[in-house]
N, C-alpha and C positions, 0 to 999 in steps of 0.2 A: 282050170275052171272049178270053183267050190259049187257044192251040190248039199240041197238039205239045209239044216239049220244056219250053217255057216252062210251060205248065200244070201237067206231072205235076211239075217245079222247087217251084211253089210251093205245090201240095197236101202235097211234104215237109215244105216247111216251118213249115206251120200246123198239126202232129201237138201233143198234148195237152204230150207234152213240153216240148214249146219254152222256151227261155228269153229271148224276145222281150220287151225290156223290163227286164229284172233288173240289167243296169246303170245304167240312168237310176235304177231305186227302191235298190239299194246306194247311189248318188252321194246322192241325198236322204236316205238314213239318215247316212251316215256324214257330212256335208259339214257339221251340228250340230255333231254329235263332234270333229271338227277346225279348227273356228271356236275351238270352246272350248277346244281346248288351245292354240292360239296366243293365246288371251288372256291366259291363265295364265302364258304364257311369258315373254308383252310385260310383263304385273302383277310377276311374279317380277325382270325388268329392270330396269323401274322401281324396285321397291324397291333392289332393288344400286348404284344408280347412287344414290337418294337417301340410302342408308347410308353411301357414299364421299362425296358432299358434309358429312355430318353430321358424321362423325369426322372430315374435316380442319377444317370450323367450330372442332368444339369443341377441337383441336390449335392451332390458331390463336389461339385467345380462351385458353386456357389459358397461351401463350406469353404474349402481350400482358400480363395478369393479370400473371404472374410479372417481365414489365417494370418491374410498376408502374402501367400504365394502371388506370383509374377503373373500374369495371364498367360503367359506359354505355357507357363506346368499345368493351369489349368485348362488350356487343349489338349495337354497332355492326358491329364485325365480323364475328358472328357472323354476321348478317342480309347481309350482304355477300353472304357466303361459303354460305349454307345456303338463301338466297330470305328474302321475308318474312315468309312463312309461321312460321317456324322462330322457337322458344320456346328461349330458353337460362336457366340460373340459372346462377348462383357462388356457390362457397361455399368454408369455410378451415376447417382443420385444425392448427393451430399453421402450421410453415411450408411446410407443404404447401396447395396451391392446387386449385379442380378446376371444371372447366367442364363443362356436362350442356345436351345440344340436343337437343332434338324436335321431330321434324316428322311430318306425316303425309304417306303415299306417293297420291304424284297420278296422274292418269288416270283413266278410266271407271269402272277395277274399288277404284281405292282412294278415290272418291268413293262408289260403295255400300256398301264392307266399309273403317268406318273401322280403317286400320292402321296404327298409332303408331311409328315405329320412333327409337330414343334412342340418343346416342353420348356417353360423358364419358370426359376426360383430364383428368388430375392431374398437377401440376409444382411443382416447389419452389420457395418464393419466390427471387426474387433479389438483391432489395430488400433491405439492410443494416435497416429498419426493423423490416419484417417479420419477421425472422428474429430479431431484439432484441440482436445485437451484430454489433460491422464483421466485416466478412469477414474473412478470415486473411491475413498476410501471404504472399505467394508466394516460396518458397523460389529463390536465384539458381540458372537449369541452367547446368549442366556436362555434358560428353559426354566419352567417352575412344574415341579412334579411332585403332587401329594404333599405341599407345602413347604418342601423345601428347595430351595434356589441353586440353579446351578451357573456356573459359566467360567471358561477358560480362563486361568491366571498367564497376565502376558507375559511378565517380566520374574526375575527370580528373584526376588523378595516379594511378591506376591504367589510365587510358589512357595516358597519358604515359609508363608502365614498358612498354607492349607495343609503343610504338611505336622502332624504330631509325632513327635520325638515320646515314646514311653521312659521314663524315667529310669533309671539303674536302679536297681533296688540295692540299699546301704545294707 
């Protein structure tokens, strides 16, 4: 039993008032509340990071495609590039090309809420076959800089005209 200062101390502070206690039950309410929003945050991350692997997948394999490769190599790649996980088709459009990958977004919250997320790129074929005639011929450059003219000699008598021979001196 406290006697003197110490007692009438803590007779104050057991008044009906008191808020003894009311941070530890705030911390228990709220500390739910803020579990959950860094899940959400972490869930949100992961998808952004899985949607930056998925578009470059499918930039990749769409590239590849427009090379030329087989659609296998470019599952290949795609799978490379996206995890195993990751679903790509192809498909064609006269000479346009297009790759389309999905995956679903991993971790806790995206193994209970399945969420799909898809990336496609489209690119012109490259391929002379694809396209159903040869490529165009490439016109020769030429530049004009400070008045004087320039551009590649193609054949060697036109190299032979650019080049000057100094004479032997007799």
């Amino acid at each position: 039993m406290l006697l003197g200062p110490a007692a009438s101390y803590r007779r104050r502070r057991r008044g009906p008032g008191n808020a003894q206690g009311a941070v530890t039950a705030e911390f228990a309410v709220a500390l739910p509340a803020v579990l959950l929003l860094l899940a959400l945050l972490l869930a949100g991350a992961s998808a952004g990071v899985t949607q930056l692997r998925l578009e470059e997948a499918a930039r990749a394999g769409a590239r590849a495609l427009a090379r030329g490769e087989d659609p296998a190599a470019v599952q290949g790649i795609v799978r490379t590039l996206a995890g195993t996980s990751a679903t790509a088709s192809v498909g064609a459009d006269g000479e346009w090309l297009s790759v389309t990958v999905a995956d679903g977004v991993g971790g806790p919250l995206g193994a209970t809420v399945p969420w799909m997320l898809t990336a496609k790129a489209t690119t012109r074929s490259e391929t002379p076959a694809a396209i159903g005639d040869p490529l165009p011929e490439v016109p020769p450059m030429s530049a004009t800089m400070h008045g004087y003219s320039f551009r590649p000699a193609h054949s060697a008598d036109e190299r032979a005209e650019h080049v000057r021979v100094p004479e032997a001196a007799a």
